[in-house]
LOSE-622629 format. One record per residue (C-alpha): residue number from 0; x, z, y. Coordinates in Angstrom, 1 decimal, decimal comma. Layout:
<nodes>
NODE   n      x      z      y
NODE NUM      X      Z      Y
...
</nodes>
This chain:
<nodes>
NODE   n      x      z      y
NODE   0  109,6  104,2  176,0
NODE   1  106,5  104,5  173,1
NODE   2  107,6  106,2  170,2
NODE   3  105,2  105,8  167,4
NODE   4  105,6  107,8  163,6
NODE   5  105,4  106,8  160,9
NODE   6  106,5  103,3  162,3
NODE   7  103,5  100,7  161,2
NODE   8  104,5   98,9  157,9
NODE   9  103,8   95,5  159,5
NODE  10  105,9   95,9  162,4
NODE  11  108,6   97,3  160,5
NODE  12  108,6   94,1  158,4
NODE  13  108,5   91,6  161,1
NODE  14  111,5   93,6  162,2
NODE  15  113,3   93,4  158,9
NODE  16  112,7   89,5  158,4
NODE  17  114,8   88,9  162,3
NODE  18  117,5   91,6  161,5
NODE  19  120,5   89,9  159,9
NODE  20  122,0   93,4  159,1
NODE  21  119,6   94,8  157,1
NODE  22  119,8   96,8  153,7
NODE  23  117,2   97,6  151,6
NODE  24  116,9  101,3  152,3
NODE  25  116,0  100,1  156,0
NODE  26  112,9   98,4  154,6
NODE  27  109,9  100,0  153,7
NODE  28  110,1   99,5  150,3
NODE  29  113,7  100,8  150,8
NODE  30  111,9  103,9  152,1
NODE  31  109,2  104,2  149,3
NODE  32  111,9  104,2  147,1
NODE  33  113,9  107,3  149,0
NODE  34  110,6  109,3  149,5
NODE  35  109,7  108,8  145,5
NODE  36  114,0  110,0  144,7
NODE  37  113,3  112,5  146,8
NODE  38  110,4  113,6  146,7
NODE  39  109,8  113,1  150,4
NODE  40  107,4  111,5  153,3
NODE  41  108,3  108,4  156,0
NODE  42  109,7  109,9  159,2
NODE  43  110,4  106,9  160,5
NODE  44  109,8  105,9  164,5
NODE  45  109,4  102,8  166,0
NODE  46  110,8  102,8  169,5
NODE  47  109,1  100,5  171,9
NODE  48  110,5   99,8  175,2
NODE  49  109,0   98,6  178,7
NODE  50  110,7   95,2  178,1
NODE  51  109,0   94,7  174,8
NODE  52  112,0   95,1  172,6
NODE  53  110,9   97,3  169,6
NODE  54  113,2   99,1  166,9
NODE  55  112,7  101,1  164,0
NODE  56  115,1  103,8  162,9
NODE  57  114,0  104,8  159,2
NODE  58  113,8  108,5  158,6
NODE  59  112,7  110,5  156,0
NODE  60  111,7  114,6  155,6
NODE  61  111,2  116,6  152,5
NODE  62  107,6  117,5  152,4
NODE  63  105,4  120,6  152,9
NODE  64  107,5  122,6  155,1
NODE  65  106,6  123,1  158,6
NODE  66  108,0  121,2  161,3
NODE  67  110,1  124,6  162,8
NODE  68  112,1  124,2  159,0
NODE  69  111,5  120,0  159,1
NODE  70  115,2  118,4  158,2
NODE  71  115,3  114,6  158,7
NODE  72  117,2  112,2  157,4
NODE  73  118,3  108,2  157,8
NODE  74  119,7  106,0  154,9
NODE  75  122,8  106,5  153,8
NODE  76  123,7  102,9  155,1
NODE  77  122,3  101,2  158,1
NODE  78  119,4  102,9  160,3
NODE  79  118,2  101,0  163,3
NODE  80  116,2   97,8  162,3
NODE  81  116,2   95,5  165,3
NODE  82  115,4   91,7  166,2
NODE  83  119,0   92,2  167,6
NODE  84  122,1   94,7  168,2
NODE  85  120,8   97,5  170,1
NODE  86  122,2   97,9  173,4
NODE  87  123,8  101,2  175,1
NODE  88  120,6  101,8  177,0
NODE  89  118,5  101,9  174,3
NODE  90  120,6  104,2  172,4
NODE  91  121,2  106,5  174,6
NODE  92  117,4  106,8  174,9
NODE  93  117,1  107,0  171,2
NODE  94  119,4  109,9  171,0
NODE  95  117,3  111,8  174,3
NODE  96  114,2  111,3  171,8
NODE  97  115,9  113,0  168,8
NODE  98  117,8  115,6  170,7
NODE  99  114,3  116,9  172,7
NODE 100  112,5  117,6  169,0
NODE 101  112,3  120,8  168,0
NODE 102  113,5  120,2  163,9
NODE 103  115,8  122,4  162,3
NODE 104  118,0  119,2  161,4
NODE 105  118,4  115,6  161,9
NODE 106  121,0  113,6  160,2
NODE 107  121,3  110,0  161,3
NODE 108  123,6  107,8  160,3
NODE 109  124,3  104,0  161,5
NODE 110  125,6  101,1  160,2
NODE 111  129,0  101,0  159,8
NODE 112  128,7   97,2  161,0
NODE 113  127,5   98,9  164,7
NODE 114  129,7  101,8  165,0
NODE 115  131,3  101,4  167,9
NODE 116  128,1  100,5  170,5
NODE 117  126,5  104,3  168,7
NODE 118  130,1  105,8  169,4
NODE 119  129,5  104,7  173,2
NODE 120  126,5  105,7  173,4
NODE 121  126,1  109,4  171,9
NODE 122  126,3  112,2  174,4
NODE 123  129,6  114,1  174,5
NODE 124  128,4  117,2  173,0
NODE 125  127,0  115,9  169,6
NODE 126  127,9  117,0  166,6
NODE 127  129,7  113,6  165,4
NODE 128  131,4  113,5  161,4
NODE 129  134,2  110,8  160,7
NODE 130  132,8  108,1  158,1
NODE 131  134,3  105,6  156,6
NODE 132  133,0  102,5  154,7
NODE 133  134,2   99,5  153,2
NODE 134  132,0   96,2  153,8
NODE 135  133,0   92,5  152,2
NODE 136  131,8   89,6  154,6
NODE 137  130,7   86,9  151,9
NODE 138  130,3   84,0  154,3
NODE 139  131,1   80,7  152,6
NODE 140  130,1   81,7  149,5
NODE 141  131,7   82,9  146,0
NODE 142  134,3   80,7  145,5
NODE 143  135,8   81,2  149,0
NODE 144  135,4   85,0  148,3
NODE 145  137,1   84,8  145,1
NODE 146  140,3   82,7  146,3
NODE 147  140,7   84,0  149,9
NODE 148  139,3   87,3  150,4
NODE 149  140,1   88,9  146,3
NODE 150  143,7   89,2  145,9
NODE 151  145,9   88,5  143,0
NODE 152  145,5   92,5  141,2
NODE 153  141,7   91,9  141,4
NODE 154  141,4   88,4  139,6
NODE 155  144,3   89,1  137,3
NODE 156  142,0   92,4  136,3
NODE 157  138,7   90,2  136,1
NODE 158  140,9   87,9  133,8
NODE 159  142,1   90,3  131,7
NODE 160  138,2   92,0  131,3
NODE 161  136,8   88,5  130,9
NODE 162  139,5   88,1  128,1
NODE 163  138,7   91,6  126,4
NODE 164  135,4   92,3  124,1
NODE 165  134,0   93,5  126,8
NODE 166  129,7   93,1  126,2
NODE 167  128,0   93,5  130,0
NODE 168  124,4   93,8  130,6
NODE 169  122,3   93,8  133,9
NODE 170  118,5   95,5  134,1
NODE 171  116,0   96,3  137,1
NODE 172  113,7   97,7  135,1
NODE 173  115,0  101,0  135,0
NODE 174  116,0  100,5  131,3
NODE 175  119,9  101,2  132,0
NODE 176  120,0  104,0  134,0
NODE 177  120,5  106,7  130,9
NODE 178  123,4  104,7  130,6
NODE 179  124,7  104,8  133,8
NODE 180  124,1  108,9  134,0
NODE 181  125,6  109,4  130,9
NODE 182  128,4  108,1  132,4
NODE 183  127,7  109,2  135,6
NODE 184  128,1  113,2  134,0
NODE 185  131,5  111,9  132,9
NODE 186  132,7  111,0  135,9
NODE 187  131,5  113,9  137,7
NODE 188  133,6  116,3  135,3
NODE 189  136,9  113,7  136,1
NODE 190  136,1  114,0  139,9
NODE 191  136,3  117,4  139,6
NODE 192  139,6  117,7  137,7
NODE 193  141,2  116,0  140,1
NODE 194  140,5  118,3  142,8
NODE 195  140,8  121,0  140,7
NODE 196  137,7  122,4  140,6
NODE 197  135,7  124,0  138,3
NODE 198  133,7  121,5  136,3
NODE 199  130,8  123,6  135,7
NODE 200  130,1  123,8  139,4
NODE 201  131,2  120,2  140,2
NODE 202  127,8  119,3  137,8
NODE 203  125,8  122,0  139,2
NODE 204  126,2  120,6  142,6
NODE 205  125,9  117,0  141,3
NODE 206  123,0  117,3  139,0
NODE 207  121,1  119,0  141,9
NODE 208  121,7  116,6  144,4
NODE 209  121,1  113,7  141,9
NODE 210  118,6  114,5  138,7
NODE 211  118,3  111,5  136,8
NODE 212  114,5  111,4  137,8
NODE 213  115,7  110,2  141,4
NODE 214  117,1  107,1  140,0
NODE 215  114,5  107,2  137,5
NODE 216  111,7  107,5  140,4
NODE 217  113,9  104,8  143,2
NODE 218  114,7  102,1  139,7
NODE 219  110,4  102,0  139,6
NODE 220  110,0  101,5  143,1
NODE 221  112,4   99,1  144,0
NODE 222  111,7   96,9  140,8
NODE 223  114,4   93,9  141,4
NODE 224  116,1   95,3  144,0
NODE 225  117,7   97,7  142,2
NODE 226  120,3   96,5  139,2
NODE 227  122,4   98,1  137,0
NODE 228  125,4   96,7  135,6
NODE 229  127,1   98,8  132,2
NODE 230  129,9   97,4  130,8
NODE 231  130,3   98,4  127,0
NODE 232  133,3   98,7  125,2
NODE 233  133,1   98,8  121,1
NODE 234  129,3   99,2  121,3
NODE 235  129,9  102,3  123,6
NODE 236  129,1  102,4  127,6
NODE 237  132,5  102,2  129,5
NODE 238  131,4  101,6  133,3
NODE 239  128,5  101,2  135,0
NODE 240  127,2  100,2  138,7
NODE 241  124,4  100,2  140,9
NODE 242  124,0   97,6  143,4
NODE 243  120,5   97,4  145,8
NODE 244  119,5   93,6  147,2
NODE 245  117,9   92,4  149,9
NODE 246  119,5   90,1  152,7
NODE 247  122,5   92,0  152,4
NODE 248  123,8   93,8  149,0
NODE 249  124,6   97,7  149,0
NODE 250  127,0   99,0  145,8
NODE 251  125,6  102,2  146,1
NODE 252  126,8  103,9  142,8
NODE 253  129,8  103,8  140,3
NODE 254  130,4  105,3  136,9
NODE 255  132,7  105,2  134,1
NODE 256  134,4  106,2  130,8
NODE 257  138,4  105,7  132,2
NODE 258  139,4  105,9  128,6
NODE 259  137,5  102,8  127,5
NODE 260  136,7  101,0  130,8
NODE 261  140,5  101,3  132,7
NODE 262  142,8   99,5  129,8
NODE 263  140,6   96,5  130,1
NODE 264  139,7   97,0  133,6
NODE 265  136,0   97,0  133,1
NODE 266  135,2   98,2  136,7
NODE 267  136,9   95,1  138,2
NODE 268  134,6   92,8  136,3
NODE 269  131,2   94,4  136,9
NODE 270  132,5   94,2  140,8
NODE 271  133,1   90,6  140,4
NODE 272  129,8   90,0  138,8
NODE 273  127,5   91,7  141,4
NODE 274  129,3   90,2  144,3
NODE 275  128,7   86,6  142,4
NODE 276  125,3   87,4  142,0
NODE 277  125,1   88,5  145,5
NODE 278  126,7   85,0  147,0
NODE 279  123,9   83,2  145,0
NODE 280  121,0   85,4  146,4
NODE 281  122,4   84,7  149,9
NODE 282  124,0   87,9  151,3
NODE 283  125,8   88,1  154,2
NODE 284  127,3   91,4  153,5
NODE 285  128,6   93,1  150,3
NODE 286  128,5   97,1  151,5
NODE 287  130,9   99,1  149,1
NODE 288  129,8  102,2  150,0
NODE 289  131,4  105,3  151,7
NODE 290  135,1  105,7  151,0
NODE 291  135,9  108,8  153,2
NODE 292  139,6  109,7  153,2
NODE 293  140,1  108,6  149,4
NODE 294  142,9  106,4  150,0
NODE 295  142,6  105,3  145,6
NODE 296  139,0  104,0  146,8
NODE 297  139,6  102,7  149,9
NODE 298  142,4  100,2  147,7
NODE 299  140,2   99,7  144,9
NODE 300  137,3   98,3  147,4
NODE 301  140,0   96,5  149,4
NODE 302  141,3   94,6  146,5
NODE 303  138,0   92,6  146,7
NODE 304  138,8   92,1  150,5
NODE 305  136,5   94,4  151,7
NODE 306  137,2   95,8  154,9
NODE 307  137,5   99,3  156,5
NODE 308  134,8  100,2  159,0
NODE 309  135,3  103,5  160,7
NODE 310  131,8  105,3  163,0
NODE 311  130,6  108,5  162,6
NODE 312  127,3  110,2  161,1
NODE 313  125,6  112,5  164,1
NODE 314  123,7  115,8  163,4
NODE 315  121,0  117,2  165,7
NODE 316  121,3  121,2  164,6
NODE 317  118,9  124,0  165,9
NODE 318  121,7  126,1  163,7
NODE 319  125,2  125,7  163,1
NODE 320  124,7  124,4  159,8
NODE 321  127,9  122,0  160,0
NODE 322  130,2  124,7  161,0
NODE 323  128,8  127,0  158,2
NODE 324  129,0  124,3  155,6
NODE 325  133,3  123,6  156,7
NODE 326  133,6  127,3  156,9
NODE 327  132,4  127,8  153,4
NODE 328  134,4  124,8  152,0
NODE 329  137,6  126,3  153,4
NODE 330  136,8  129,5  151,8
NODE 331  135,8  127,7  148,4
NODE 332  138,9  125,7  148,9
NODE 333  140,8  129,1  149,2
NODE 334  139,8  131,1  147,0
NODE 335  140,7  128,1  144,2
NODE 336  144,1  127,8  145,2
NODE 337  144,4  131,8  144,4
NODE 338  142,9  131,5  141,2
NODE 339  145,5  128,5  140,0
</nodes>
């Protein structure tokens, strides 16, 4: 096996054009986007093997550190971009090549469509985390999708929103995304409530890990491929998405004010609209996202018949950063139930 990095752009778009899986942030403008969000540099390695099959697994580092303190990182959805499913063999080679580098950290993360042939294929002793995401299969189109795989809550919500004075507007220019943070803050602080946290750290934490200059910086480089939905209620932003296309469409974010946006069931309609628009661009697959144990998501998302894949993320760690991070959860977690 060749391993070449940064993988060469025109490979990596051949690649992309015969793989029927792919998401935007497995394309190379995908991954322009991530380094400008986060102000990072292409990792990415093309894996080429004696038989001639190549694949690209996209990868992305922070930049200016040396490679002893180097932490990698895949999309959040999808990593491997093939001509076809990778096989066991080639996995398990994939994971010898990540395991033998000397990085502080890689964090890879596959598809949640190809789960199970990673799952078979990691060594015993990796560090493996539990994911779960909800995908929608839009084959036959919108109108099959709306009467077969939506149930009856979902379009007697879009009803009901379609019905209200709801006014909706969709950008790519980048023109909507103060919208979408302000609401975005909101949520943050409700999040927060609800796990009884304080607030003040909840937006610390939040606010650090997403500046508005990342979706600032990834709205620029992606251009049409990245859309924002808001959903205004009496002249005042009520819910918001954000939604990445390409062969397959990604709802990546979600924001809103529940005390305009739930009594008309705002939410529900800018869903509706993006997975229309999605069916008219030709997607295969609607990705809602990661839904972890939330079991309030995981029924929201499966209102729009999307259904539950389960795989798990894998970590390459020179530390024990994982066990440090649980370990200082559970104290966090602790020391907030004594001070209720």
């Amino acid at each position: 096996m060749r391993v070449t990095s940064p993988a060469p752009r025109d490979v990596w778009l051949a690649l992309v054009e015969s793989d029927p899986l792919s998401f935007v942030h497995q394309t190379p403008l995908g991954m322009d986007a991530l380094c400008a969000g986060f102000d990072a540099e292409d990792a990415s390695r093309l894996y080429e093997f004696p038989d001639g099959r190549q694949l690209i697994l996209p990868l992305y580092r922070s930049r200016g550190l040396p490679r002893c303190l180097s932490v990698e990182r895949s999309p959040l959805i999808g990593s491997l971009v093939s001509s076809g499913p990778a096989s066991q063999t080639e996995l398990q080679a994939i994971f010898a090549d990540l395991g033998n580098r000397r990085l502080l950290r890689t964090l890879v993360r596959p598809s949640a469509l190809t789960g199970d042939v990673w799952a078979s294929a990691a060594p015993p002793d990796l560090i493996s985390i539990k994911r779960r995401s909800h995908v929608l299969d839009l084959q036959g189109g919108f109108e099959e999708v709306w009467k077969y795989r939506f149930n009856g809550q979902a379009r007697r919500a879009i009803r009901k929103a379609e019905k209200a004075q709801i006014e909706v507007e969709c950008d790519s220019t980048g023109r909507l995304v103060p919208a979408f943070y302000q609401l975005l803050q909101k949520s943050i602080v409700r999040w927060a409530e609800a796990k009884h946290q304080p607030a003040f750290l909840a937006r610390w934490r939040a606010n650090r890990r997403d500046p508005i200059r990342k979706f600032q910086r990834m709205s620029d480089t992606l251009g049409n491929a990245y859309r924002i939905w808001v959903a205004k209620v009496h002249g005042q932003p009520a819910a918001a998405i954000v939604v990445l296309f390409g062969d397959n469409a990604h709802y990546t974010r979600g924001a809103m004010d529940k005390d305009l946006a739930g009594p008309v069931r705002a939410s529900f309609l800018l869903q509706k609209l993006a997975i229309e628009q999605a069916c008219k661009e030709g997607c295969r697959y609607y990705n809602m996202g990661e839904t972890g144990t939330s079991e309030t998501l995981a029924r929201f998302k499966s209102h729009f018949g999307a259904q539950a894949y389960d795989y798990s993320e894998y970590r390459f760690e020179r530390l024990p950063f994982t066990r440090m991070e649980y370990r200082l959860r559970g104290i966090m977690k602790h020391l907030l139930d004594l001070a209720e």
